[in-house]
N, C-alpha and C positions, 0 to 999 in steps of 0.2 A: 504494500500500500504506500504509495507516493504522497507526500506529507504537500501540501497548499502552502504557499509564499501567501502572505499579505504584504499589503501595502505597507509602508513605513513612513508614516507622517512623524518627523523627531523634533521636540521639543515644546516647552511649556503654552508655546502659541501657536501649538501646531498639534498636540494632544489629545484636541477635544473637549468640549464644555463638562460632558459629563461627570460627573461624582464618584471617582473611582474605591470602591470598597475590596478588599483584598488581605488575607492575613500571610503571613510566609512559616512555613512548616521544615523543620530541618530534623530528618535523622539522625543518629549519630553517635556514634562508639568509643567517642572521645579522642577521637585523633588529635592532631594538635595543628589541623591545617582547618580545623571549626574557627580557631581564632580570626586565621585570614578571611575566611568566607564571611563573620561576624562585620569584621571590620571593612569590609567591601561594600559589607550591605547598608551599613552606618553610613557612609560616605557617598553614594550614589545619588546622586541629582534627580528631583522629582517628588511624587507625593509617598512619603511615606505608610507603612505597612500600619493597620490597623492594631496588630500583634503578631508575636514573632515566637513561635511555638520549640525548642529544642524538646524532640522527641530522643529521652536519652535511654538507649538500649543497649547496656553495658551490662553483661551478667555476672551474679553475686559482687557486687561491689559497693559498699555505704558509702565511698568519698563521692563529694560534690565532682561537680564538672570543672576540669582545670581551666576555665576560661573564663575572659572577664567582658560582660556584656558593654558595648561604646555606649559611649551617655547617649548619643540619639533616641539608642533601641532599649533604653534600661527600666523605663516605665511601660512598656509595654513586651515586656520580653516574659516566656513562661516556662519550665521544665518541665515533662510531663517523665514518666520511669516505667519502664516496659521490663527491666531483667532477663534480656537476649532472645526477643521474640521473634526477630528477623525484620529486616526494612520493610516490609507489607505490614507489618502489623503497627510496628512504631508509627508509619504514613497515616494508617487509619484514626491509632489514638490523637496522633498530633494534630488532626482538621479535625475530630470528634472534640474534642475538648477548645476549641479556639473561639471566639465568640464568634455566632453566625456572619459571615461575609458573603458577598456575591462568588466570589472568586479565593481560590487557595491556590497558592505558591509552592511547590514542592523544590527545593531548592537540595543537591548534596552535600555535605558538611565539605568536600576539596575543593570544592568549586568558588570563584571570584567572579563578580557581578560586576560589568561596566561599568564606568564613572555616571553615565549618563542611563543606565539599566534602569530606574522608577520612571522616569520619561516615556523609555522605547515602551516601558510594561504598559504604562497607559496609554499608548497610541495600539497595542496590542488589541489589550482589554477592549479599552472602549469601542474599538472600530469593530469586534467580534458581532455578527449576528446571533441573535436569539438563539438558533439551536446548535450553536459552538461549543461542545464540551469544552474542551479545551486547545490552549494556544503554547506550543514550544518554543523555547529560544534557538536560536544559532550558536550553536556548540562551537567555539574555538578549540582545540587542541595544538599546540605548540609540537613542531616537530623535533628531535633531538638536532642539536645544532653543529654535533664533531662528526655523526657517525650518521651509517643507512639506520635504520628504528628496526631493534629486536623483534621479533616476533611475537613478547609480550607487548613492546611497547606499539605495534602494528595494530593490534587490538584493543586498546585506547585508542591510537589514533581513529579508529572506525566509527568512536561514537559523533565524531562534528558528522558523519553522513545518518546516523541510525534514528529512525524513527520513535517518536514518542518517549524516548530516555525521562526519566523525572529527574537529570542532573538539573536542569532547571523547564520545569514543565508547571502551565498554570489549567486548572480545571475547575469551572464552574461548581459550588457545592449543590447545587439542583442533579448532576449528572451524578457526580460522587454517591450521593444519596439514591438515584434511582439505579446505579449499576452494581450498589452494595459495598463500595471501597473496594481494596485491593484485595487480594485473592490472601489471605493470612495464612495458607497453606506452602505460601513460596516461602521460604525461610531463609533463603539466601538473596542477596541482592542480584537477582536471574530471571528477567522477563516477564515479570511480576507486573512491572508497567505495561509491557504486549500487551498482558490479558487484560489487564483493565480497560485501554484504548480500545480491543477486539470487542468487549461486551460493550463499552461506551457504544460504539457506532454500530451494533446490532440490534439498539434501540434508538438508533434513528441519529443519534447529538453526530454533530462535526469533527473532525479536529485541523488546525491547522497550522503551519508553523511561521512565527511572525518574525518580528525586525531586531530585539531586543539578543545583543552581544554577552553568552557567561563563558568564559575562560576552565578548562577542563587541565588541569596538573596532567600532565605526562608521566604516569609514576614507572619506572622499571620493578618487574617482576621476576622469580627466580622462574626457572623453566617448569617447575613442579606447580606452580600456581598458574603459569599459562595453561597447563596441560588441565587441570581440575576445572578452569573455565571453557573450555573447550568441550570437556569431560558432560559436564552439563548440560548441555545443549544439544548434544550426539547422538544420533541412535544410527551407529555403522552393524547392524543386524546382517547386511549381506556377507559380511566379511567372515561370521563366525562359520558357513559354508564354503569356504573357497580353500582349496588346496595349500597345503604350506608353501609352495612354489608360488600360489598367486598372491598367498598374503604375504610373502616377503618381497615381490615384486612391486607391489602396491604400496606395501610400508616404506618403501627406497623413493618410489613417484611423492608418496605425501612427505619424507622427511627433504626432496631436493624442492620440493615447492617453501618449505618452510624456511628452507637457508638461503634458497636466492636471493631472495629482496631485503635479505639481513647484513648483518658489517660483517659473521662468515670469520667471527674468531674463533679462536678454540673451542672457549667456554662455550659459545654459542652455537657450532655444531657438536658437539658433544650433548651439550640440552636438547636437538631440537632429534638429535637420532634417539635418545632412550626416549623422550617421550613420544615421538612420534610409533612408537613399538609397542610402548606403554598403554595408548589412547583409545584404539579401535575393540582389543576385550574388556578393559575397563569400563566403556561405554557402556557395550553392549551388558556386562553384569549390570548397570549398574540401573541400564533400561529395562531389565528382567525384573531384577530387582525392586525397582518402585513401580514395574507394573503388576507386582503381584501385591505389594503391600496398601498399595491406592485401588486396587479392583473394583471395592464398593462405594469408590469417592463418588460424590454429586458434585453436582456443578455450582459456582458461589454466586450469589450470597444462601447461606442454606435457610431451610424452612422458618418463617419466622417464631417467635415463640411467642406471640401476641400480636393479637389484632384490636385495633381502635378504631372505634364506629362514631362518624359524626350520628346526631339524633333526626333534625327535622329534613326534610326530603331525602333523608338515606337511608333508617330504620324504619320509619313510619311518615306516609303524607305531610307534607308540610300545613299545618293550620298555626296561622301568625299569632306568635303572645297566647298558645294556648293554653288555657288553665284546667280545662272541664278534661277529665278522664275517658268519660263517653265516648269524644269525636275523637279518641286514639282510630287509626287506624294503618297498620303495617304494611308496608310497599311489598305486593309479590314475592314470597319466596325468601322473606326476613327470618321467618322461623325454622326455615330446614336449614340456610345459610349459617347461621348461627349456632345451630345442632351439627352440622358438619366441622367449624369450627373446636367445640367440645371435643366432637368425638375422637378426632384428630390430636386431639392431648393441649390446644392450643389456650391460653389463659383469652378472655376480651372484655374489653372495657366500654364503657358511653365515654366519651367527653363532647359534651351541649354548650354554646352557648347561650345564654336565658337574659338576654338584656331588656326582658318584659318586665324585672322582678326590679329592677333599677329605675325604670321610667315608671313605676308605678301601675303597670297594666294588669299584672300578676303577682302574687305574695310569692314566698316561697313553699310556704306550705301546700299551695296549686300545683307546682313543677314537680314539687316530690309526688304529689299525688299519679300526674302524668305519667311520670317515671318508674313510680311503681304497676300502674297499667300496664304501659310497654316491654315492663319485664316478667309479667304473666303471660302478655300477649307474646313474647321473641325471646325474651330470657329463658335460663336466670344469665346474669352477668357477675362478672369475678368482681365489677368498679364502677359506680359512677360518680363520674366530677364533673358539676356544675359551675360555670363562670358567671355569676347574677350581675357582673356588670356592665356598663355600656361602654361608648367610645371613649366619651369625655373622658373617663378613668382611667385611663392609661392602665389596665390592668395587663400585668405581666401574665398572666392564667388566659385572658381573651384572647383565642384565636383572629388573628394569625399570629398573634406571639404563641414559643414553644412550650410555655408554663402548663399546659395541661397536660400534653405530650408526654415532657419531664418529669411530672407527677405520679404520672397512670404507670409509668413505667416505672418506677420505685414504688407503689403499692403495689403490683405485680412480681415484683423483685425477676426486672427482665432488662436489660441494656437498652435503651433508647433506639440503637440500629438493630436489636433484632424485633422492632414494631411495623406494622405495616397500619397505616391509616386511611381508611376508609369513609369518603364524603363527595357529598358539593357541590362545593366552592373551592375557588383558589383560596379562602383562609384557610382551610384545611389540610391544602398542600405544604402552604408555606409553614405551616404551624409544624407539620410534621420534617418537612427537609431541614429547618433551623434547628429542631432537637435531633438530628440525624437518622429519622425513620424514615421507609420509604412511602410511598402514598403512590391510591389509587383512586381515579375521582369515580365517579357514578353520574353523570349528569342531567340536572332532569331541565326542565322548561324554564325554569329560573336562572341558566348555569349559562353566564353570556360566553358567547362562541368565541371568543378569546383564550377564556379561561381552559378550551380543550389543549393547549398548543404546549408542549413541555414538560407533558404529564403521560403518567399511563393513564389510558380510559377505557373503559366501556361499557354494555349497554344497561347493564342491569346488576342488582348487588350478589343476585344468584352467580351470575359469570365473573364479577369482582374474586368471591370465594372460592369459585371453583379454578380460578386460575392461582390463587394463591397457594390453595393446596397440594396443584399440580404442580407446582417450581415454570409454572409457562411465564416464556419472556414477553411482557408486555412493552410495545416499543412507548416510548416518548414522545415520539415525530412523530407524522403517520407516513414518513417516507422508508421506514426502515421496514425488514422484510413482515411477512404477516407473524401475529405470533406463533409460539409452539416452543414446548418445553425443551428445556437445555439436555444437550448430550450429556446421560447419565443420570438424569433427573428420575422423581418417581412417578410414576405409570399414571397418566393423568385418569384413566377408568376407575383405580383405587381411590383417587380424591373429587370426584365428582359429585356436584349436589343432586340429590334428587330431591325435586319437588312434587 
């Protein structure tokens, strides 16, 4: 997949009116080349980062991080501590924990940011269309400057051409959220971004690569760590067929491929001959290997472990400021949906807005009365949280803030991304992507035709559930292919509602 140039409008009058919101996310194992990247990002011309997340994933270790945050970045700089979970998992904690932004910054703890890098980033950002997951930088890598580039260091240089790298990669938290994060099953820092980019645009989001200059260390590797990245990524399965005459013919082709374009010292064919002898049954074990230990993996994000139900036109008919019990009445196929849910081991929740109880239309002793109808009629339910207030209030609980989301999911005692919310409106998308759950709308006659553009949807709350249950990919866009559940997923006729 060929990455998209944009345009590159550079500098502060040339940026864009827009309001650029964005946080920056940094992995990282404590290297000491964090400091550089710290201090690059402090220095860079433009609007600065909302907050500045190091996701530190050092295992068993109590000491702080050896580094000293630049005054720029020091009031809004956070630590979050993973204890060696691998770069996919640290990425996820580090935008889950950031306060909601439009946009995250995945930046690598070796990497240096142009002087002018907050500038290009907003002519990036802003200039992004709507269904832009995400926008990459131009990777510089420095070539070595005495010699041809080792064979390790050939493979650094690869990444200014490699697609979707998170060395500095910015992605929408609308997609983040609808594609599930990173795949936390990669535990090395190994392609982990592929898959994300791959499920990104198989629900329809963009990607594209912009104007904005980050500098990539050319680090030299011993030949044992080229060969383990290589190792990765391999599956030479035909090799483990072919005669000892042809695999030693072949191992002689791949190791004179590996020393040509190299400086061809000692050291370095001496490295590039054992591992190249080394690489192809290595592979192959090590593709046996995790194909028999992964057999029964599914595909990410897995099943959620709660579902959150908007109330008025998604659980039952919408009737405004209702007080009276009577005129409950449940939208098609609420109570079997619901029961499938259950049956499926899954916890679910109400969360209402009731801003009838605040304008004085309705007490709250009307709402609970409703609520307890509802949950005769569709229940029982594990939670319901009520928001009684209106706009004026600024209430952090009112959708589209995340407050109820956050809530439901600690009375549930279940992680905010493993929620799936179910409603609408776009309050209820928003409500749920700012606490990192994913959402699905339902839309009915009220739901202005805007509000479909960015979301999964569709037609009814029976097909809402029964796509949840089946692991089916619901696009975003409606340009991405039709749904249908992920290779490996479970058996959509097992999770099917019946009504």
């Amino acid at each position: 997949m060929e990455p998209v140039v944009s345009p590159c409008p550079l500098g502060p009058d040339r940026a864009g009116q827009h309001e650029l919101s964005y946080v920056v996310v940094i992995p990282t194992i404590g290297r000491p080349s964090l400091q550089n990247c710290l201090d690059a990002l402090a220095a860079a011309a433009g609007p600065a980062p909302q907050q500045v997340v190091l996701a530190d994933d050092r295992r068993d270790t109590p000491d702080p991080l050896q580094v000293t945050v630049p005054a720029p970045l020091a009031d809004r700089t956070i630590i979050v501590t993973l204890e060696g979970r691998g770069p996919a998992a640290a990425r996820n904690a580090g935008w889950r924990a950031a306060i909601p932004s439009e946009w995250v910054v995945f930046l690598d703890d070796d990497v240096c940011v142009g002087p002018d890098w907050s500038w290009q980033l907003a002519a990036d950002l802003c200039g992004a269309a709507p269904d832009v997951a995400g926008v990459q930088a131009i990777i510089r890598v420095p070539p070595p400057a005495q010699s041809k580039p080792t064979d390790a260091e050939r493979a650094t240089l690869g990444l200014a051409d490699a697609a979707w790298i998170t060395a500095d990669m910015a992605y929408r938290r609308a997609a983040l959220t609808d594609a599930g994060g990173f795949d936390e099953r990669f535990v090395r820092a190994f392609r982990e971004d592929s898959d994300l980019a791959l499920r990104a645009t198989a629900l329809g989001w963009k990607l594209r690569r912009g104007c904005r200059m980050t500098t990539h260390p050319l680090r030299p590797a011993c030949g044992l760590c080229a060969a383990t990245l290589i190792l990765l990524g391999t599956r030479h399965r035909s090799q483990a067929a072919l005669t000892a005459s042809g695999w030693l013919a072949m191992t002689a082709e791949f190791t004179l491929a590996r020393i040509a374009p190299g400086p061809r010292t000692h050291r370095e064919i001496t490295a590039m001959a054992v591992t190249s002898a080394a690489i192809p049954p290595l592979a192959v074990g090590y593709w046996v290997a995790g194909s028999w230990q992964h057999r029964h993996a599914r595909s990410w994000p897995p099943l959620p472990a709660a579902v959150l139900f908007d109330r008025d036109g998604t659980l039952v008919h919408d009737v405004p400021y209702n007080g009276d019990p009577q005129r409950v009445a449940p939208v098609p196929g609420a109570a079997a949906a619901v029961a499938a849910l259950r049956r499926a081991g899954l916890k679910i929740a109400v969360v209402t807005n009731q801003s009838g109880i605040a304008r004085g239309l309705i007490t709250r002793e009307q709402a609970d009365a409703v609520n307890r109808r509802i949950d005769q009629l569709v229940g029982p339910f594990d939670a319901w949280l009520v928001c009684p207030h209106d706009e004026a209030e600024a209430c952090h609980g009112r959708k589209p803030a995340p407050g109820m989301i956050l809530q439901a999911a600690d009375l549930l005692g279940v992680a905010p991304a493993d929620c799936v919310v179910v409603g609408d409106t776009a309050a209820d998308v928003s409500a749920a992507r700012d606490a990192g759950a994913r959402a699905v709308l339902v839309p009915t006659t009220a739901t202005r035709p805007a509000e479909h553009n960015g979301v999964a949807c569709v037609a009814s709350l029976t097909e809402a559930v029964s796509a949840i249950l089946a692991g089916t990919r619901l696009p975003s866009w409606r340009s991405a292919p039709d749904a249908q559940p992920w290779p490996g997923g479970p058996h959509a006729t097992a999770a099917t509602v019946e009504v």
